[in-house]
C-alpha positions as CSV (number, residue, x, y, z in Angstrom):
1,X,21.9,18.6,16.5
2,X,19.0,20.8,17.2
3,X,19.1,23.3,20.5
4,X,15.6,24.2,21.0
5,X,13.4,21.9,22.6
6,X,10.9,21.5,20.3
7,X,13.1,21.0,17.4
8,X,14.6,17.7,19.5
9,X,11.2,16.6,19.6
10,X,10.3,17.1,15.6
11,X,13.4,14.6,15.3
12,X,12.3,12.4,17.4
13,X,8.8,12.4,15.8
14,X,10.6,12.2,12.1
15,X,12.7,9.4,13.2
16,X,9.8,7.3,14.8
17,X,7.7,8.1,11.5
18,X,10.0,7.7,9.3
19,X,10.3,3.8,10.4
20,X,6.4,3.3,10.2
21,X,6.4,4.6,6.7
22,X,9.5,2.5,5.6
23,X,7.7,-0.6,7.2
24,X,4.3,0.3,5.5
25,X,6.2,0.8,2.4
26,X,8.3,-2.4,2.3
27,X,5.3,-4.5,3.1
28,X,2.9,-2.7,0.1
29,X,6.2,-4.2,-2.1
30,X,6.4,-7.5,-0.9
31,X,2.4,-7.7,-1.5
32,X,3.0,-6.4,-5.0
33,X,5.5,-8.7,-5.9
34,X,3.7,-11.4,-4.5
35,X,0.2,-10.5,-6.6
36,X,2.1,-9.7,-9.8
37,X,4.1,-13.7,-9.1
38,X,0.2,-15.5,-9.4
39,X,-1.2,-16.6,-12.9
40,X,-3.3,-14.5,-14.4
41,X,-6.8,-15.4,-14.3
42,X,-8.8,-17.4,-11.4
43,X,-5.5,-17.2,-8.7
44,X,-5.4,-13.5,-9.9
45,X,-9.0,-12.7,-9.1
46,X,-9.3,-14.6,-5.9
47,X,-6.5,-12.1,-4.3
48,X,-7.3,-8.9,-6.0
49,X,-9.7,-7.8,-3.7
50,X,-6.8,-7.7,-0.7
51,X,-4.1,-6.3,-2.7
52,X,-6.3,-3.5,-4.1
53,X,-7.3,-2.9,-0.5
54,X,-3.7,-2.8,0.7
55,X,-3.1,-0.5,-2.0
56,X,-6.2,1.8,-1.0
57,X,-4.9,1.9,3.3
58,X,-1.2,2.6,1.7
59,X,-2.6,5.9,0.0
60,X,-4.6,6.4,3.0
61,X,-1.8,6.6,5.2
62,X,0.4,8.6,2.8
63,X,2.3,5.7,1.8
64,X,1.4,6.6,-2.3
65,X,-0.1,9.1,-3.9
66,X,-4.1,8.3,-4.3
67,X,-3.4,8.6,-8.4
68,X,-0.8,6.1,-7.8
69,X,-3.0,3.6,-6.1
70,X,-5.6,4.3,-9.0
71,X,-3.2,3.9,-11.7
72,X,-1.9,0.4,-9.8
73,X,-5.2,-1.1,-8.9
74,X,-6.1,-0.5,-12.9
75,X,-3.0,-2.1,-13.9
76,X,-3.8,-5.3,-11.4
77,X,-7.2,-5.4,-12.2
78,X,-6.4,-6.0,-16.1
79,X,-4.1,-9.2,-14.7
80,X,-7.5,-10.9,-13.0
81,X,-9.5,-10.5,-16.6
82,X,-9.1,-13.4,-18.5
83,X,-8.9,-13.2,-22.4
């Protein structure tokens, strides 16, 4: 346990932050799984536009890496093309 005052206060900031990151992070998942569970094609294409912006307010916020989000958004992206 920290002593100083302001190192009890970094906890508590860690701790309340570190449970509004785990929540930002589950819920990016469970949007993933969701998007990558739709055919690919017209159901695709119709929700890429709010996953890719979920993806973009997840790097935002520090969630991911902004190459991350790139690299996922142009994986999603290919599943909306039809061939």
């Amino acid at each position: 346990m920290p002593t100083h005052k302001s190192a009890m206060k970094r906890m508590r900031q860690n701790e309340k932050r570190r449970v509004v990151n785990k929540s930002n992070r589950t819920h990016l998942r469970k949007e993933l799984k969701s998007f990558r569970g739709l055919e690919a094609g017209e159901p695709a294409k119709a929700q890429y536009p709010r996953i890719a912006s979920e993806i973009d307010k997840a790097a935002k916020k520090g969630i991911i890496h902004h190459r991350t989000a790139a690299r996922l958004r142009s994986r999603l992206s290919r599943k909306t093309r039809t061939a």
